[in-house]
Each structure stands twice: as C-alpha cells, then as structure tokens.
C-alpha positions as CSV (number, residue, x, y, z in Angstrom):
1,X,0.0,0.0,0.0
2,X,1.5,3.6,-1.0
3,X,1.5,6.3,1.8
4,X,-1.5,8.0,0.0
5,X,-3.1,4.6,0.4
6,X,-2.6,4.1,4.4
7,X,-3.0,7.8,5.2
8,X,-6.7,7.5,3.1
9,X,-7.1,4.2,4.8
10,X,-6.7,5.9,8.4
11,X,-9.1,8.9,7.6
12,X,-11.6,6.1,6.5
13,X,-11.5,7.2,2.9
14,X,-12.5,5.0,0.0
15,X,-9.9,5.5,-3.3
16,X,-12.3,5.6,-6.2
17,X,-10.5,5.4,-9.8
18,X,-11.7,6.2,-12.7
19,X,-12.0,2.7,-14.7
20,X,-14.2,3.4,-17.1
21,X,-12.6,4.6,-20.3
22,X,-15.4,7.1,-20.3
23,X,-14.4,8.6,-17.0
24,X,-11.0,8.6,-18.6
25,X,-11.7,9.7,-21.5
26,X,-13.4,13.0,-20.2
27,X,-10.4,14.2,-18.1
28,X,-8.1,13.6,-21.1
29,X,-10.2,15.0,-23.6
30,X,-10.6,18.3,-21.0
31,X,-6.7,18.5,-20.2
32,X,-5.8,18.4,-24.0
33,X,-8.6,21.2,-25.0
34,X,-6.8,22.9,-22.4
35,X,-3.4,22.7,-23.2
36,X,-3.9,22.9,-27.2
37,X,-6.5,26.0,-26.9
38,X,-4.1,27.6,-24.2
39,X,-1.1,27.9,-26.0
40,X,-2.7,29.5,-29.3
41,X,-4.8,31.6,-27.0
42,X,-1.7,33.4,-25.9
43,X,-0.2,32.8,-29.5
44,X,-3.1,35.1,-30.8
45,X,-2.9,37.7,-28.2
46,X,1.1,37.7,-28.9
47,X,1.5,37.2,-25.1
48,X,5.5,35.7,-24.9
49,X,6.4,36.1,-21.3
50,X,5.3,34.0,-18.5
51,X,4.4,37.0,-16.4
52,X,2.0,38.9,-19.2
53,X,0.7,35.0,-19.8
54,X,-0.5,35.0,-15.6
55,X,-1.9,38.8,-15.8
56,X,-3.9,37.3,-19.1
57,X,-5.1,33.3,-17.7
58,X,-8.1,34.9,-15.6
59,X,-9.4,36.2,-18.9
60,X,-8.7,33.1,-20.9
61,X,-10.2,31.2,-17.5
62,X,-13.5,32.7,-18.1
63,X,-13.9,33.2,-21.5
64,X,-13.0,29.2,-21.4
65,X,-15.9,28.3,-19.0
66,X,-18.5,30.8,-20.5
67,X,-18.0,28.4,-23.7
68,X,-17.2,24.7,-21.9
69,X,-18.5,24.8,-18.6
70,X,-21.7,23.2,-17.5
71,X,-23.9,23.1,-13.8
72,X,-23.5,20.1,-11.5
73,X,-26.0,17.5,-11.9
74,X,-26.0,17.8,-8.1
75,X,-25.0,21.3,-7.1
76,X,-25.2,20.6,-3.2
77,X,-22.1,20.2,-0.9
78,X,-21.5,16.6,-0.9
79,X,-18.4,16.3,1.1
80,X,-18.7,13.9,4.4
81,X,-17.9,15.0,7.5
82,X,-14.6,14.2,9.1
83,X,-15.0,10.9,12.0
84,X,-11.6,12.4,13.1
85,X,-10.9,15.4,15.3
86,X,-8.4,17.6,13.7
87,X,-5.7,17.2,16.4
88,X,-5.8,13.4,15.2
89,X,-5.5,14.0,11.7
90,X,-2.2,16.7,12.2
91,X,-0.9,13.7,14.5
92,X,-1.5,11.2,11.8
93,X,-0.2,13.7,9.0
94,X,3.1,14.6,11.1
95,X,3.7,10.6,11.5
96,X,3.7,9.8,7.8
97,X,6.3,12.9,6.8
C-alpha cells in the first residue's frame, strides 16, 4: 500500500479510480482542449512572457468556461464529514512525513 493509500485508509476514505474509459476519457479530452487551446490563446494575443501569460489566464479562464463549462448535476455540498478530530489527523499527518 503507497502512503496515499494508508494515510486514506486511516481517515476512512474510499480511493475511487476512474476505470471506465469514459471517465478517462473525459479528463483527457478536458486537459488536452486545455493545453492545445491555451497555447494558441496566448499565440493570438502575442503574449511571450510568463508573467503577461498570468496577468492574461483569468481572462482566458472565463472566456474558457463561458463556452465549456456546465452546472453540477448535483450542485449541493456533498463532502462527508470528518470521524476524526483535527488534532488526530495533524498527528497522523506529522507521523507519515
């Protein structure tokens, strides 16, 4: 088991990995719009230096998500609560570095 594995295990937290090659295939297909649109995005508006390209993302950001993004099927919070206090889980943390 990896340390990711035990420290999950000890918070009581299921792994659940994509095996579907539809679940896949959705990240990939998002990460490589991504990276292909970024890159000519910042081609077009003849930004060159990493520091113009990070004043510039928030625009791309949105103008990416006004076009791709769609609502939750489930919009609510659907995180579980934590069954440990957070002294515990620093303790557990601290143990595993």
């Amino acid at each position: 088991m990896t340390q990711l594995g035990r420290a999950l295990a000890k918070l009581n937290i299921e792994i659940l990995c994509a095996n579907s090659s539809q679940a896949k295939g959705r990240v990939e297909r998002a990460n490589r719009t991504l990276q292909d649109r970024l890159v000519k995005e910042l081609m077009l508006e003849g930004i060159t230096t990493i520091a113009t390209a990070n004043a510039h993302l928030p625009d791309i950001m949105a103008r990416f998500n006004g076009r791709f993004a769609c609502s939750p099927a489930r919009p609510g919070d659907l995180h579980r609560p934590l069954k440990i206090t957070l002294s515990r889980l620093n303790n557990i943390w601290w143990a595993m570095v």
